[in-house]
C-alpha positions as CSV (number, residue, x, y, z in Angstrom):
1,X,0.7,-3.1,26.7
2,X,-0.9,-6.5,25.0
3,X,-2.0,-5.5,21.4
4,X,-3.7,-7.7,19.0
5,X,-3.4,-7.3,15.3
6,X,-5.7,-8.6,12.7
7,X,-4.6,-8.8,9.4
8,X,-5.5,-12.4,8.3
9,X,-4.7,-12.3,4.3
10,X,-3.3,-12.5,2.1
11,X,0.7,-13.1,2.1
12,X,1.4,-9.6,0.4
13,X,-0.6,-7.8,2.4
14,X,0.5,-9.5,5.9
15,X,4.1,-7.7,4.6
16,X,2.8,-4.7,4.0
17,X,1.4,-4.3,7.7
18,X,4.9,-5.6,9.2
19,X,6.7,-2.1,9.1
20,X,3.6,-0.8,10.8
21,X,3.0,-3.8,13.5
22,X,7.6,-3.5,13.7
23,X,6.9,0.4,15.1
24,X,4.3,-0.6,17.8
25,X,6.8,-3.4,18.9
26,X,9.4,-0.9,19.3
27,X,7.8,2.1,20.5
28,X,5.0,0.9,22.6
29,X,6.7,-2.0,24.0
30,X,3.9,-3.8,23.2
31,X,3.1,-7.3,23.3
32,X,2.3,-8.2,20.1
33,X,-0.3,-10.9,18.7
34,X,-1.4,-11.3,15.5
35,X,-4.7,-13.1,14.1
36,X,-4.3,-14.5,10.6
37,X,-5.6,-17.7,8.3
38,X,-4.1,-20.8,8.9
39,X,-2.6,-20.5,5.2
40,X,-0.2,-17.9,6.6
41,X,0.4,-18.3,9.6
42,X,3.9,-20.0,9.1
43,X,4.8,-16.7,7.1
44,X,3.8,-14.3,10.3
45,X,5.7,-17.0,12.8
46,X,8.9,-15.8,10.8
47,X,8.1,-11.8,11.8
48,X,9.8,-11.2,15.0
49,X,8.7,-8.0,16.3
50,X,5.1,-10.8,17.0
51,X,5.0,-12.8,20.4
52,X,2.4,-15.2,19.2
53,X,0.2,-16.3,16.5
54,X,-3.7,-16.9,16.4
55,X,-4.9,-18.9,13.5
56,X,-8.2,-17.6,12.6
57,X,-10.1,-19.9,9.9
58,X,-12.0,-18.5,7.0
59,X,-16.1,-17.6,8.0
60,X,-16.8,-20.4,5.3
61,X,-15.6,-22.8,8.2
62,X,-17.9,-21.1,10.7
63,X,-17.1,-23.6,14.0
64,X,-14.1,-23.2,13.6
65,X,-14.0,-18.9,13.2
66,X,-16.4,-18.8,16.0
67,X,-14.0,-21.2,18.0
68,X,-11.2,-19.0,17.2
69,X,-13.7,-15.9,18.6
70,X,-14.4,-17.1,21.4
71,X,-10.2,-17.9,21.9
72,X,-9.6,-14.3,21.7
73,X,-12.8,-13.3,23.8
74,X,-11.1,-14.6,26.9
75,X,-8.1,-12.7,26.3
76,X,-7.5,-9.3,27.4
77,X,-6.1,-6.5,24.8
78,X,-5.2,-2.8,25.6
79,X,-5.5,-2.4,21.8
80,X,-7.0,-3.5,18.9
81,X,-5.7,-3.0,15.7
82,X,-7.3,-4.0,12.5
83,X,-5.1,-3.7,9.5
84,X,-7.8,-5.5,7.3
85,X,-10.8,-3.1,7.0
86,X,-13.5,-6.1,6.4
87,X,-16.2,-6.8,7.7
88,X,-14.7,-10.8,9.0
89,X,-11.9,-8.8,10.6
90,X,-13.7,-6.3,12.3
91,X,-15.8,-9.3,14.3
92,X,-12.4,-10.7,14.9
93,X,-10.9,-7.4,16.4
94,X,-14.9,-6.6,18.0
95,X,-14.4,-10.3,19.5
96,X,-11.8,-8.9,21.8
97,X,-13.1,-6.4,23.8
98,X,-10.6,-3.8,23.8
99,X,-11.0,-0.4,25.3
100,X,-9.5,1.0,21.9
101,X,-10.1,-1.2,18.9
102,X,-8.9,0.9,16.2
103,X,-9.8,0.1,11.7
104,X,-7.8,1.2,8.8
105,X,-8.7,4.5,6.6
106,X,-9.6,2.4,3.6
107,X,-12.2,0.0,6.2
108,X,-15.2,-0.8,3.7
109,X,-18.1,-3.5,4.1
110,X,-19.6,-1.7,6.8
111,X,-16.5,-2.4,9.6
112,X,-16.0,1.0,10.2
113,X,-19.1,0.7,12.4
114,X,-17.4,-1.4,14.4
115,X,-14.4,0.7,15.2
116,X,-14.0,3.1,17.8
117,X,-11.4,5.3,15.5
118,X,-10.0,4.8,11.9
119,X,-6.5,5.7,11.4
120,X,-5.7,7.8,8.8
121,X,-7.6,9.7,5.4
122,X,-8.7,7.7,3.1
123,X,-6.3,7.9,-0.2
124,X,-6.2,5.1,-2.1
125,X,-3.5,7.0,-4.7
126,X,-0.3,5.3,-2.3
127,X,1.3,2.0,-1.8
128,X,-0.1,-0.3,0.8
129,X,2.4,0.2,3.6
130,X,2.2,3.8,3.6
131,X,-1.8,2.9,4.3
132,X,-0.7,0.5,7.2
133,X,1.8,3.3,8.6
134,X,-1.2,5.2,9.0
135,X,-1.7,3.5,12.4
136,X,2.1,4.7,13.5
137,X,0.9,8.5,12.8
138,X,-2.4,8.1,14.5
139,X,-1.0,6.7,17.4
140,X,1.6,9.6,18.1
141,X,4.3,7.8,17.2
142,X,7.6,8.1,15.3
143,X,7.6,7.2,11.4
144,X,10.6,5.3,10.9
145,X,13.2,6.9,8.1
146,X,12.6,3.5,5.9
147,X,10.2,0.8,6.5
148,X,12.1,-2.0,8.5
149,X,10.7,-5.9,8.1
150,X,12.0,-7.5,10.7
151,X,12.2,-11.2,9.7
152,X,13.0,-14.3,11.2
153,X,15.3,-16.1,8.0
154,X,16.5,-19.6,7.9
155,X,19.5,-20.2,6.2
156,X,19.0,-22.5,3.0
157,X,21.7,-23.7,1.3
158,X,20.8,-23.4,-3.0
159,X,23.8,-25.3,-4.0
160,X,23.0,-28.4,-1.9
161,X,19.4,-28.0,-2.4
162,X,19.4,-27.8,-6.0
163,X,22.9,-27.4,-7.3
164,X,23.2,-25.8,-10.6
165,X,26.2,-25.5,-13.1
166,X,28.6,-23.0,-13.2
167,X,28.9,-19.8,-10.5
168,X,27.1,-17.1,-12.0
169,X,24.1,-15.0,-10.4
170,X,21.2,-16.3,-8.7
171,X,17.8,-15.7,-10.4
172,X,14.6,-17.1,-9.2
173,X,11.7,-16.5,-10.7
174,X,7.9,-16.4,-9.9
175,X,5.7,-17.9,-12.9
176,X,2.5,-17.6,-11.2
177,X,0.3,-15.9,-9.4
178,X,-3.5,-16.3,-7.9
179,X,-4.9,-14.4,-10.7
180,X,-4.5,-15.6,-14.0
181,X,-4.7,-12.3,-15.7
182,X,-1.5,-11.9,-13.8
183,X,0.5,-14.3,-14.9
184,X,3.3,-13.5,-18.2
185,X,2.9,-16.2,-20.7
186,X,4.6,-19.2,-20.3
187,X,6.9,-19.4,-23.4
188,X,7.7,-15.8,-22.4
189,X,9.2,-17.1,-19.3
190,X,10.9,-20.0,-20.9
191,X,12.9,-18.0,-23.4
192,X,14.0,-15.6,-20.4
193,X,15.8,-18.9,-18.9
194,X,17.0,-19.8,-21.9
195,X,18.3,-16.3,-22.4
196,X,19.6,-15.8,-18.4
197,X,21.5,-19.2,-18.9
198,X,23.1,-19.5,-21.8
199,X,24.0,-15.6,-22.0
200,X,24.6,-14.8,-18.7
201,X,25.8,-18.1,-17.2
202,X,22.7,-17.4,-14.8
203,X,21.3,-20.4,-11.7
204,X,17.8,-20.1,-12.3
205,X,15.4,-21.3,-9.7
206,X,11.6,-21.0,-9.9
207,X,9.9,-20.7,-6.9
208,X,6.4,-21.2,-5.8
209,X,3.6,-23.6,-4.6
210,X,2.8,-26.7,-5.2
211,X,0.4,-25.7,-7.5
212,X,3.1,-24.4,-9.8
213,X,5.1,-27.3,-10.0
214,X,3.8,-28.5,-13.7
215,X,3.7,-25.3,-15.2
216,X,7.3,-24.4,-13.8
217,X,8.2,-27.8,-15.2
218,X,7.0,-26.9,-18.4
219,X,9.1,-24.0,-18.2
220,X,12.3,-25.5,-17.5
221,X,12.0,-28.4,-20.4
222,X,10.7,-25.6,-22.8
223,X,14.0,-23.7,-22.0
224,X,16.3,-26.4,-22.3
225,X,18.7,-25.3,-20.1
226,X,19.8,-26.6,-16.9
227,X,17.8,-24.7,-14.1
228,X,15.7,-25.8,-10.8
229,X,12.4,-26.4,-10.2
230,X,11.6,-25.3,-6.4
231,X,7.9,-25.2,-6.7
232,X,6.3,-27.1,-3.9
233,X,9.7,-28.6,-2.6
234,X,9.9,-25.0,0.5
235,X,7.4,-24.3,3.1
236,X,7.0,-20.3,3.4
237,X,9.8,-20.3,5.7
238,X,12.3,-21.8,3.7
239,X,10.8,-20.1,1.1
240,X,12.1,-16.8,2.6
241,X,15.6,-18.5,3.2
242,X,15.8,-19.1,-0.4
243,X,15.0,-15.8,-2.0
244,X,17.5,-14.3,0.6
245,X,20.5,-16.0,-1.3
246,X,19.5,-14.9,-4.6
247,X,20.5,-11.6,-6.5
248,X,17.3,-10.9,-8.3
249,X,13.9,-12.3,-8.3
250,X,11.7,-12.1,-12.0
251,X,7.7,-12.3,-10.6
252,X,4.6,-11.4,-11.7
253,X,2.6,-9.4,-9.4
254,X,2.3,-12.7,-6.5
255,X,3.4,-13.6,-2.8
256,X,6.7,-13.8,-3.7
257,X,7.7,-10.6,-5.2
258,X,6.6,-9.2,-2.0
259,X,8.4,-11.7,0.3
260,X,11.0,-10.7,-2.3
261,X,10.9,-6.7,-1.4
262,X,10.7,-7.5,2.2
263,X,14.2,-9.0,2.5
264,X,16.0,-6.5,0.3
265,X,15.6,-8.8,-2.7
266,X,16.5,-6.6,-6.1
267,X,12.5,-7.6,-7.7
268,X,12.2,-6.7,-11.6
269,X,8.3,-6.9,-11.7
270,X,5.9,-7.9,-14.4
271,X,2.9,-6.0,-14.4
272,X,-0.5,-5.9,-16.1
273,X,-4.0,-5.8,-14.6
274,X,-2.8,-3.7,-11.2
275,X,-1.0,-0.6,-10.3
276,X,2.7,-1.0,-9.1
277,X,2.3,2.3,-7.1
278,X,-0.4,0.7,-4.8
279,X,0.9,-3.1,-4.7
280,X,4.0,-3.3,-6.8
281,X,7.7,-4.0,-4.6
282,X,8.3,-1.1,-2.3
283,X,11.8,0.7,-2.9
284,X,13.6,2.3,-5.1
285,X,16.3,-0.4,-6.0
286,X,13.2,-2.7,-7.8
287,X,12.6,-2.2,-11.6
288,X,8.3,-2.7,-12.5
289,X,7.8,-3.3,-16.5
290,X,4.5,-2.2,-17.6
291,X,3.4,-1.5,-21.1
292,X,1.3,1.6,-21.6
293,X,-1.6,1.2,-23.9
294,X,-4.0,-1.0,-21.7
295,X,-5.3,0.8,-18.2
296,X,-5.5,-1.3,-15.6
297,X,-8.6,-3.4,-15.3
298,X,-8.0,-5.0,-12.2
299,X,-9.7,-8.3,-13.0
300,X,-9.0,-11.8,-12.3
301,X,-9.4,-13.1,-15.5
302,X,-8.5,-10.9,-18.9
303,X,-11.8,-9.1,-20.1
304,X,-10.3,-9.2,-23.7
305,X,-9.0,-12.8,-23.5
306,X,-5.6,-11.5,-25.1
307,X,-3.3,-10.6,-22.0
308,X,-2.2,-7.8,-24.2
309,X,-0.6,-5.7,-21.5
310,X,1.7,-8.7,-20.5
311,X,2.2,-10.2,-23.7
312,X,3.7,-6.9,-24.7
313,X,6.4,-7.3,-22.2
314,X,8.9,-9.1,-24.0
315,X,11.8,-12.0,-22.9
316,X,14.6,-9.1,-24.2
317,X,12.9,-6.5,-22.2
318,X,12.7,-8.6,-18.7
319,X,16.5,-10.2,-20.0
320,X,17.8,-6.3,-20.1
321,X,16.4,-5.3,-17.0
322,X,17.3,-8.2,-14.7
323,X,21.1,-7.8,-16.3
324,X,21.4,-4.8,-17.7
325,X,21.9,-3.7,-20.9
């Protein structure tokens, strides 16, 4: 059986389909391809239950998504399955021509019309995988006891890469995320450095994009502790390679508390604007701090212009919580 999965974005939700696209591996068989943005497709090269990888640009760059149509017209699927539910990834999954082309329970946009099936009721009051394991029930097949991600890890070596004082744990930490109402203040993450240093002879490392690099700077001079600025210096692989060797990762609600999750990474989790129980890490090991008081208003940008549900998370609280006490 040749399937074709579409999930093209973002990083967090490409994880969340993986247990799901793992099972049809396993159980079907299958021969697995997955069509994704060029922005992550070095993340879904690292999954290895997928035989190959078809970039899909964004409808802004219209030749080249109509291009990347026309690719997958000439192939030939036994199944379509569209882990999306958008309107730009049902033409994707339509482009293919399969006998069974089959959309997610939450499809909106008008892309359920062009599905033959949708997997699943619609409850949006559960995390994301359980949504994307949907298609393993709908498909007759066996739920798996615990969600399995299998991932392709290269081994990255912190102390050479970056090599800190002293052997205590490993910490990285997220500072950013795409959405700005997201993100815990900056001198909030500073004085948990300070504190995971000089209390508990912690090697910090911030990870992220390139993008981050400045305020992650910021960060480590406003601690004033020796810890490492990773921001820009990984591609996603390596990325992977280097939250694997570390104990704990402190994130906001971004790409790498998920790629976090995925590999069994303990995640403490700052959260403001979303709900942990749809998006937040998956598992019962991770620790989410969230202040009651503000609900969440799921916008990019605060509509108060205080951050008052992340302000209230203090350094002590995320220093207790990542160490214990």
């Amino acid at each position: 059986m040749k399937v074709l999965v579409v999930k093209l974005s973002s990083l967090g939700d490409a994880l969340h389909a993986l247990p799901a696209v793992a099972e049809l591996k396993t159980q079907l068989g299958a021969e697995v391809h997955w069509a994704v943005q060029p922005a992550f497709a070095p993340l879904v090269r690292r999954f290895a239950c997928v035989d190959e990888v078809i970039e899909v640009p964004r409808p802004s760059d219209l030749r080249g998504f109509l291009r990347a149509l026309r690719r997958i017209r000439a192939r030939r699927y036994d199944l379509v399955a569209d882990l999306q539910g958008l309107m730009k990834s049902a033409l994707v999954a339509r482009a293919a021509q399969a006998p069974r082309r089959i959309g997610p329970s939450f499809a909106r946009e008008g892309s359920r019309l062009l599905f033959h099936e949708l997997a699943g009721p619609r409850d949006k009051g559960r995390h994301a995988i359980e949504e994307c394991l949907d298609l393993v029930r709908h498909l007759g097949l066996v739920l798996p006891a615990e969600p399995r991600f299998p991932l392709d890890v290269p081994a990255i070596d912190l102390d050479d890469l970056a090599p800190l004082p002293g052997d205590g744990p490993r910490i990285a930490v997220a500072p950013a995320s795409r959405w700005e109402s997201k993100n815990w203040p900056e001198d909030h993450f500073a004085a948990f450095v300070r504190r995971a240093v000089s209390r508990h002879a912690a090697r910090v490392y911030l990870v992220g994009g390139g993008g981050d690099a400045p305020l992650a700077e910021r960060i480590v001079a406003a601690a004033g502790v020796p810890a490492a600025n990773l921001c820009g210096r990984l591609s996603l692989a390596e990325s992977l390679g280097a939250l694997a060797r570390c104990e704990t990762l402190l994130t906001n609600d971004s790409g790498p508390m998920h790629m976090a999750a995925a590999l069994g990474v303990r995640c403490v989790a700052l959260f403001g604007p979303t709900l942990p129980g749809r998006t937040g890490p998956y598992g019962a090991r991770h620790v989410v701090l969230r202040v009651e008081g503000c609900p969440p208003c799921h916008r990019r940008i605060c509509p108060k212009g205080t951050k008052a549900c992340l302000h209230a998370i203090t350094p002590a609280m995320a220093e207790a919580a990542v160490f214990g006490g």
